[in-house]
C-alpha positions as CSV (number, residue, x, y, z in Angstrom):
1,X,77.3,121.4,134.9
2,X,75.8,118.6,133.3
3,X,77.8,117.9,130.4
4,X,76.5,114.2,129.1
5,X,75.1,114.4,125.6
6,X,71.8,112.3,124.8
7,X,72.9,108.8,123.7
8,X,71.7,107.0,120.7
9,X,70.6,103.4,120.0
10,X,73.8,102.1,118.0
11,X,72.1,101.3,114.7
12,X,74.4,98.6,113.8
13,X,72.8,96.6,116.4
14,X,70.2,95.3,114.1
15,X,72.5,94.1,111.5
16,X,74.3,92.0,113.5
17,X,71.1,90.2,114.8
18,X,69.8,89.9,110.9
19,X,73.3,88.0,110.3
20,X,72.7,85.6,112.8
21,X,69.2,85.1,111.7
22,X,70.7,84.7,107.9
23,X,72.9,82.3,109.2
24,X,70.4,80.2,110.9
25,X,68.0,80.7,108.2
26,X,70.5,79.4,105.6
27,X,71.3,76.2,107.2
28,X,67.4,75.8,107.3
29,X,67.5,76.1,103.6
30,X,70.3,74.1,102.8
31,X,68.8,71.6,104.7
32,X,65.5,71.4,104.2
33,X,65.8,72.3,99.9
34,X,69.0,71.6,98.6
35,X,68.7,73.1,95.1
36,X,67.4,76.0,96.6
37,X,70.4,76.8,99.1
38,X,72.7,75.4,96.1
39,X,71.1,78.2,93.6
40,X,71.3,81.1,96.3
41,X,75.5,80.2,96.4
42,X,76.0,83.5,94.3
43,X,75.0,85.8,97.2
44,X,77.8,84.5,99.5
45,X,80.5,85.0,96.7
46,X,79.9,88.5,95.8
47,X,79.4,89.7,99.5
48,X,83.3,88.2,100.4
49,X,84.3,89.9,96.9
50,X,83.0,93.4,97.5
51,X,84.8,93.1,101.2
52,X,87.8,91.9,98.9
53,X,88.2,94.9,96.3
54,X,88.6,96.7,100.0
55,X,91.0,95.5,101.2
56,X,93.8,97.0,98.9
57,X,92.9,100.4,99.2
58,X,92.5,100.2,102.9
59,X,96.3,99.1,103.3
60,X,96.9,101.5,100.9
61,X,95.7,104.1,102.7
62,X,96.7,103.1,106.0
63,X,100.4,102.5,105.8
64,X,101.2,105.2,104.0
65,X,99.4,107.6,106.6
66,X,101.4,105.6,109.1
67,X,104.8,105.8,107.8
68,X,104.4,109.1,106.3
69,X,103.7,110.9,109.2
70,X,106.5,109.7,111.3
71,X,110.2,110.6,111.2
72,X,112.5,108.1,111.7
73,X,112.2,104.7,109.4
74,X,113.8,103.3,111.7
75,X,110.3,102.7,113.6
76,X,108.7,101.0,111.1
77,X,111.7,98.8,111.1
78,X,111.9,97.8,114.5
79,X,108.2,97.3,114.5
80,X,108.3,94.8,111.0
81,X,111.5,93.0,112.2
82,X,109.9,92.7,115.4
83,X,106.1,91.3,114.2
84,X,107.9,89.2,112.3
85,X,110.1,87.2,114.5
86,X,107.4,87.0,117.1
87,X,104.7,85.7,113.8
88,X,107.2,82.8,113.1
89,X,107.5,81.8,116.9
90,X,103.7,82.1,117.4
91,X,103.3,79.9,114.3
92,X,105.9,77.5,115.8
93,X,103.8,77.2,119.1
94,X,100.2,76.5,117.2
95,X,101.8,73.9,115.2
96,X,102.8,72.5,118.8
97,X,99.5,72.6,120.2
98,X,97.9,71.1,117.1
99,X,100.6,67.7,117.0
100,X,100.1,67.6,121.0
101,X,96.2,67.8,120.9
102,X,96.1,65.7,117.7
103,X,98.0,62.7,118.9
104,X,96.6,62.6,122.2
105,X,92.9,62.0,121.0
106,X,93.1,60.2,118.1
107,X,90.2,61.3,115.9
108,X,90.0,59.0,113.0
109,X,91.3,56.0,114.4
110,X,89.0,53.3,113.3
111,X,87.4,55.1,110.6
112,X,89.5,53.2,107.8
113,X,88.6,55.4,105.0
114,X,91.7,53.9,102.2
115,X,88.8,52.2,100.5
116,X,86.6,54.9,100.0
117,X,88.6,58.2,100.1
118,X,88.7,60.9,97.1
119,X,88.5,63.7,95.5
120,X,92.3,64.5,97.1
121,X,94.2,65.1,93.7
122,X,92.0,67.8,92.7
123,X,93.0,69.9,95.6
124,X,96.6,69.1,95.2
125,X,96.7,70.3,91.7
126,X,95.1,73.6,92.6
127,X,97.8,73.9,95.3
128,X,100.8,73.5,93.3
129,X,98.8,76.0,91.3
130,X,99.9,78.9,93.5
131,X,104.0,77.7,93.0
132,X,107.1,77.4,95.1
133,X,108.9,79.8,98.0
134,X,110.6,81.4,95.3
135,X,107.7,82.0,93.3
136,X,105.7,83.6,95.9
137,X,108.6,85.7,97.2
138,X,108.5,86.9,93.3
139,X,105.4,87.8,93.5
140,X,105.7,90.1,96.2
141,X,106.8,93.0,93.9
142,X,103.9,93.9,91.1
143,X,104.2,94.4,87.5
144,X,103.3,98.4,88.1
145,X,103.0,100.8,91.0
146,X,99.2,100.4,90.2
147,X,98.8,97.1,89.8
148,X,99.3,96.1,93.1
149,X,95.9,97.8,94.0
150,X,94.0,95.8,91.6
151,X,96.1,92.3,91.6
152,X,94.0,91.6,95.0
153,X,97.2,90.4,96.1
154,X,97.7,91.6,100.1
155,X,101.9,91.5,100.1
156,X,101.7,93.6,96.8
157,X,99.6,96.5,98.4
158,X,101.7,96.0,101.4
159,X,105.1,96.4,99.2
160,X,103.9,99.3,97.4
161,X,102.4,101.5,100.2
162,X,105.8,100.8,102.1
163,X,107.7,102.4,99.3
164,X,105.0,105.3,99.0
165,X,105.2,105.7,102.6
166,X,108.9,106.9,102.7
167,X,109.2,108.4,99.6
168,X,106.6,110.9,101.4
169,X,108.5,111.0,104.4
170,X,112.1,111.8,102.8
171,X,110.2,114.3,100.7
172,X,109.4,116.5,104.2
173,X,107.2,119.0,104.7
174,X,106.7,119.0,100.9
175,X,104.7,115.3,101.3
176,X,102.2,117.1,103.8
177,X,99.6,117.9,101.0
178,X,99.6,114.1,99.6
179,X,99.4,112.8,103.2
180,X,96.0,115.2,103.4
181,X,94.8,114.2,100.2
182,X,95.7,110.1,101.4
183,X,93.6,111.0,104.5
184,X,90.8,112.1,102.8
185,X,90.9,109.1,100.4
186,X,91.0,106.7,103.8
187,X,87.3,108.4,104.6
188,X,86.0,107.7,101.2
189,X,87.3,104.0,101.5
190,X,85.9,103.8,105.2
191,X,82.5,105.2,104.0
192,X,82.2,102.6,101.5
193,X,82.9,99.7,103.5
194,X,80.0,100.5,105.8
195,X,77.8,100.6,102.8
196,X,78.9,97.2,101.8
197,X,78.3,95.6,105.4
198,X,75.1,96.2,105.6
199,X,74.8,93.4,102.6
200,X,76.7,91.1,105.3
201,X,73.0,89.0,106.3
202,X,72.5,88.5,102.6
203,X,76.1,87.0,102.3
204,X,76.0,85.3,105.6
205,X,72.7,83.4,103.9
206,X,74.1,82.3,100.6
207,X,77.1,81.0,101.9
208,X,75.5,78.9,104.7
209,X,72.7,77.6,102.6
210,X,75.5,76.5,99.4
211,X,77.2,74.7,102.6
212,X,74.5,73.1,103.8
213,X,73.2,71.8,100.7
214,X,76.2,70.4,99.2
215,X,77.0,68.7,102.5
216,X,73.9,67.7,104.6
217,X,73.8,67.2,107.7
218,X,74.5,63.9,108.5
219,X,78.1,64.5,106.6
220,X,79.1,67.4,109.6
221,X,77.3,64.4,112.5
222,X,79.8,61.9,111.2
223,X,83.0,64.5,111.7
224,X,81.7,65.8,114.7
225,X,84.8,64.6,116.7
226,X,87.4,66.4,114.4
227,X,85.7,69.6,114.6
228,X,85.1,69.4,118.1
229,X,88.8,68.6,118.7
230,X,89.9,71.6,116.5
231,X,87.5,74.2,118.0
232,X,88.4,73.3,121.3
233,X,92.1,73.6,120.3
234,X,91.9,76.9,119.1
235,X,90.2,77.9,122.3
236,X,92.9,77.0,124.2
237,X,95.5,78.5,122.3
238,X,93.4,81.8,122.1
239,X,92.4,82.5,125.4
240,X,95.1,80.1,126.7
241,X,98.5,80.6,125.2
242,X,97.4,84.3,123.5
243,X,95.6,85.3,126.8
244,X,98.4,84.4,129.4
245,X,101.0,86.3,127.0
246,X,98.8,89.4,126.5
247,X,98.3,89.9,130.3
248,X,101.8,88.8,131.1
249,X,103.1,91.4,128.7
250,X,100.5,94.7,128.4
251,X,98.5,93.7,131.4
252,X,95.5,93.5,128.7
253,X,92.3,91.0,129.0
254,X,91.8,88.6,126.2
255,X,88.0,88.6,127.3
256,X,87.8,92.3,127.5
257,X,89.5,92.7,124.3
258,X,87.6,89.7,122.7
259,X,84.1,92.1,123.9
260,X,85.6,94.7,122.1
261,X,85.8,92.7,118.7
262,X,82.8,90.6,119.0
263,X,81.3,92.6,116.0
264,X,84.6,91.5,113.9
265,X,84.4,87.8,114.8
266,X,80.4,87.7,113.8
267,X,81.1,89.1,110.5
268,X,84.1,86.1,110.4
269,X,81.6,84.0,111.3
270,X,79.3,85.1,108.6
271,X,81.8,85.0,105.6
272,X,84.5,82.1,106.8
273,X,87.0,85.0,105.6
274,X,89.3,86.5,108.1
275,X,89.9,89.1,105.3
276,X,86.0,90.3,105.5
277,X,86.8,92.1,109.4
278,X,90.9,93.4,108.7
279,X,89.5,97.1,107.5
280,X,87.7,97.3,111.0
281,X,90.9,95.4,112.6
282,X,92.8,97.8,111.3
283,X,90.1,101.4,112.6
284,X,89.4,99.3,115.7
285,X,93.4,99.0,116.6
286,X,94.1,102.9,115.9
287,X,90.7,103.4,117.9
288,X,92.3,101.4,121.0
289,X,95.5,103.4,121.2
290,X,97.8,101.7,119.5
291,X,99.5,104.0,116.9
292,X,99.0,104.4,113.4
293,X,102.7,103.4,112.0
294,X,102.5,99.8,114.6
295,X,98.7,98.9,113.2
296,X,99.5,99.9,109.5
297,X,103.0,97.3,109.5
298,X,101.4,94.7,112.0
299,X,97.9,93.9,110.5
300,X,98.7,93.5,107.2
301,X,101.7,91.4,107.3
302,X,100.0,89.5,110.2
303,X,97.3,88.2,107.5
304,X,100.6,87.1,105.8
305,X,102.1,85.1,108.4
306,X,100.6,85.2,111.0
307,X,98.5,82.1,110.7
308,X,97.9,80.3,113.9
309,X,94.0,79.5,113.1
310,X,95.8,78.0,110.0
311,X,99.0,76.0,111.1
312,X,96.5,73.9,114.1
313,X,94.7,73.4,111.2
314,X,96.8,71.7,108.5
315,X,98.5,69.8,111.9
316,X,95.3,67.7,112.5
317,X,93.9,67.4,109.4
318,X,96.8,65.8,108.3
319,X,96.9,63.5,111.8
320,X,92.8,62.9,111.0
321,X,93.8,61.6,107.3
322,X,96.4,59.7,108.1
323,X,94.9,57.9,111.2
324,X,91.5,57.8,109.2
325,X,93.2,55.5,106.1
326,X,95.3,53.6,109.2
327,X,98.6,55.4,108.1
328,X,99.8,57.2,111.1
329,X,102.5,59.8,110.4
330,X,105.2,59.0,112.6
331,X,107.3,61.9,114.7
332,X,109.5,63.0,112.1
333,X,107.1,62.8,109.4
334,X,105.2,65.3,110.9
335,X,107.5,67.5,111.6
336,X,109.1,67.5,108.0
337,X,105.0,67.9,106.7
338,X,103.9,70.5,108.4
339,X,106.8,72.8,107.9
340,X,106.5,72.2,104.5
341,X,102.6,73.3,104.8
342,X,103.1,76.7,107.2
343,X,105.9,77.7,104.3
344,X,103.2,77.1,101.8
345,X,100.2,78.7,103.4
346,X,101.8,81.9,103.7
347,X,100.9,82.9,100.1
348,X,97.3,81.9,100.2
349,X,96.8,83.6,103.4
350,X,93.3,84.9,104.2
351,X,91.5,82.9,101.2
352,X,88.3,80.9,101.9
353,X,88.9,77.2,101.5
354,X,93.0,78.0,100.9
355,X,93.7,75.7,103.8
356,X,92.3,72.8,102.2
357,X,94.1,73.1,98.9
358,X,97.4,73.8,101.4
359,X,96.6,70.6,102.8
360,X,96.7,68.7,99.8
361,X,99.1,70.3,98.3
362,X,101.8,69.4,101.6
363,X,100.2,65.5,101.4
364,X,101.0,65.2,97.9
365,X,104.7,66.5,98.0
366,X,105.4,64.3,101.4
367,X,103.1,61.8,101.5
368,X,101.3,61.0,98.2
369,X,99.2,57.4,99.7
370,X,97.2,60.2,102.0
371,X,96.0,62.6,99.1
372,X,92.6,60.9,98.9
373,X,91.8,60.8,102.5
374,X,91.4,65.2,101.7
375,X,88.2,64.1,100.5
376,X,86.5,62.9,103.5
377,X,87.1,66.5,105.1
378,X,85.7,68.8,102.3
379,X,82.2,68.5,103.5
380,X,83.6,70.4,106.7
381,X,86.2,72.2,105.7
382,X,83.7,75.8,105.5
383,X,82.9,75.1,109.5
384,X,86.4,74.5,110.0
385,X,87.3,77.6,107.9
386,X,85.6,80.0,110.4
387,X,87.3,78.5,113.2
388,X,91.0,78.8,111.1
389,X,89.9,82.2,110.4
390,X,89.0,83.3,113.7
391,X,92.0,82.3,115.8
392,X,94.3,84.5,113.0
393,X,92.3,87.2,113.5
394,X,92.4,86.7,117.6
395,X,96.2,86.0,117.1
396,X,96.4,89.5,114.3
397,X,94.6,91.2,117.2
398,X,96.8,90.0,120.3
399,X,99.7,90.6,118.3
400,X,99.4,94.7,117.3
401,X,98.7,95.0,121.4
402,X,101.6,92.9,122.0
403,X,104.1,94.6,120.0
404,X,103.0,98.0,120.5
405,X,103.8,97.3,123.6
406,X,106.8,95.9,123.4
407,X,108.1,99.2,120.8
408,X,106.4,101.5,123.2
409,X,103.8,102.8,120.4
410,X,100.5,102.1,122.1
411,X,98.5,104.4,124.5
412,X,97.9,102.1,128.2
413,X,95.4,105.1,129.2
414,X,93.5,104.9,126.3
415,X,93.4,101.2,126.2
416,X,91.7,101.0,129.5
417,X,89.3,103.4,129.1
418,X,88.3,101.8,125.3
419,X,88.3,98.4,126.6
420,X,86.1,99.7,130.1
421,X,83.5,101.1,127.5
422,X,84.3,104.4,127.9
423,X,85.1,105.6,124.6
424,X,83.0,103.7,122.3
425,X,84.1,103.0,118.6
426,X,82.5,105.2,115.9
427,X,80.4,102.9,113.9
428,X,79.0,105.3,111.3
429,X,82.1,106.3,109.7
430,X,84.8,103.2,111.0
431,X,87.2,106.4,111.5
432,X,88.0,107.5,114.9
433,X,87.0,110.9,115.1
434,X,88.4,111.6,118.7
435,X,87.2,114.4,120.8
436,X,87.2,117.1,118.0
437,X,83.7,119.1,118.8
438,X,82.8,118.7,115.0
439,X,81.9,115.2,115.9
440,X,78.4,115.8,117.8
441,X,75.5,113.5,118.5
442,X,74.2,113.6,115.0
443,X,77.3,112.7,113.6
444,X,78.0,109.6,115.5
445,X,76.3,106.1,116.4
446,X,76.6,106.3,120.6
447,X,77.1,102.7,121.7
448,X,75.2,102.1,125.1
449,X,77.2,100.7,128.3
């Protein structure tokens, strides 16, 4: 008996091709009338804030379903003691590649900028802006169990659905209504995102035109060298250092698995915001086979600290400055520097343009002759930003297969078959539905082989 159901043309198709038009169409506008993609800046802003006022709930919601349902805490700790050490390590190893690849090419030797360098203080003082370790690590815990859904802040969410998650679990079977009325909440939250998305090409057009028009075009020809040296660094620790550990360890393919987020790392593209694609990280992840519990602790506190994109970054930027005003930073000096920045990144993880004011911020404390040279790369710093934000989504990504792996918590069946194409992700509601019967061909956006 023939059992295949009549397929339908995945809807969302069309709304990733209007992005890329947006995109393109933007830089024309920047380009060509400058006011014009100035005035238009709005429309970028308030697409990456409605993703924002998202994200919050979708922790929310997602932890506490995760740690909820399960019955020993001693899961969730395992899988956060584990993500963490293996975040720090991972950091460790993009700061690595960034000092190797920075010192072997050299890109602003010869520029000799000292004379002409500026604008660096200004990003320094909104830097020290944010505070110290200690100050961050205070900030972790919100001012009320509400709060922390409204603050915007990611670690507060994080903190309070944690603690919302096992008081449900030690309250057994009596929790089980809450847990319902948590799941049905998720939906909602889901249901609203995909409303918001399909604003994504209007987003994707305000924010390229701004860029544009502030910078020109000649001011990205002149830096071509830095980007170029950056990109292709973060493509070789992606599908380089990330790829060879994901197959080493889960017998997974970067590429396949890079397929099977291309809609996530458009949508990065489109808002320089790694934060704009964690929702669908997050449904995508749980759609793969990796459980609930793993996805909820991973994700989130990988958009914490787990900052590869970020810490290759702030490593040759600060080798560009420095080589650009003819001040080389020795060895030991950038060591010392760039621990100092991956420490201070971690609280403006996920933010648009954080990395720059990072940067300043670490030049200013260690090396205060440099601060002005974080002028000359602010006219980049939003093409840079996509890259930054796309290799911590790629390493957030690698790193949920990885450890749900590694604790045992992810499905190798189902991984296959999702990454083979042959259970496609529900795109109409961003909630995997399954194979419950209720789910038919009117309910769900069919995504062709």
């Amino acid at each position: 008996m023939d059992t295949t159901q009549p397929k339908r043309r995945d809807r969302t198709h069309w709304l990733y091709l209007a992005v890329i038009v947006a995109v393109i169409a933007g830089i024309f506008v920047g380009w060509l009338a400058p006011k014009a993609g100035e005035a238009v800046a709005p429309l970028g802003t308030i697409f990456v804030n409605l993703i924002k006022m998202m994200i919050a709930p979708v922790i929310f919601c997602t932890i506490v379903l995760g740690i909820g349902s399960i019955r020993k805490a001693a899961t969730v700790g395992k899988v956060g003691g584990l993500a963490i050490g293996y975040f720090l390590i991972m950091s460790t190893v993009a700061l690595g590649i960034g000092l190797v690849v920075g010192n072997l090419i050299h890109p602003g030797t010869g520029m000799n900028i000292a004379k002409t360098a500026k604008a660096g203080a200004e990003y320094a003082k909104t830097a020290h802006a944010a505070g110290g370790t200690w100050d961050f690590i205070t900030n972790i815990v919100p001012t009320t169990l509400l709060s922390s859904l409204t603050s915007g802040s990611v670690l507060q969410a994080l903190f309070v659905a944690l603690l919302v998650g096992f008081a449900i679990q030690a309250m057994g079977t009596a929790g089980e209504p809450i847990l319902r009325g948590v799941a049905s909440i998720q939906k909602l939250v889901f249901r609203i995102l995909v409303m918001i998305l399909w604003l994504a090409p209007i987003g994707a057009f305000g924010a390229m035109a701004n860029v544009v028009a502030k910078t020109g075009l000649d001011a990205v020809l002149k830096l071509a060298t830095l980007m170029i040296a950056f990109y292709l660094t973060c493509l070789i620790f992606i599908f380089g250092v990330l790829g060879a550990l994901l197959w080493a360890v889960s017998r997974v393919s970067i590429l396949k698995l890079v397929r099977y987020l291309a809609r996530e790392f458009l949508l990065i593209v489109a808002t320089s915001s790694s934060e704009s694609a964690l929702p669908r990280l997050i449904a995508k992840m749980e759609h793969l086979g990796v459980d609930r519990t793993t996805v909820g602790v991973v994700v989130p506190t990988g958009y914490s600290f787990n900052l590869d994109g970020t810490a290759i970054y702030l490593t040759m930027a600060s080798l560009f400055i420095a080589e650009a005003m003819g001040k080389p930073l020795n060895l030991g000096e950038q060591i010392g520097l760039l621990v100092f920045m991956i420490v201070a990144s971690k609280g403006a993880a996920g933010v648009t343009g954080a990395g720059l004011a990072t940067l300043a911020g670490g030049l200013q404390s260690h090396r205060p002759d440099l601060l002005d040279g974080v002028g000359v790369i602010v006219g980049i710093d939003r093409f840079m930003s996509e890259a930054r934000a796309l290799t911590n989504f790629a390493g957030n990504s690698v790193a949920t297969v990885l450890i749900g792996t590694w604790t045992k918590t992810v499905d190798v069946d189902r991984v296959r078959e999702v990454l083979d194409r042959r259970l496609p992700f529900d795109e109409s509601t961003m909630v995997d539905h399954g194979d419950a019967p209720s789910a038919g061909p009117e309910e769900k956006d069919l995504v062709t082989a």
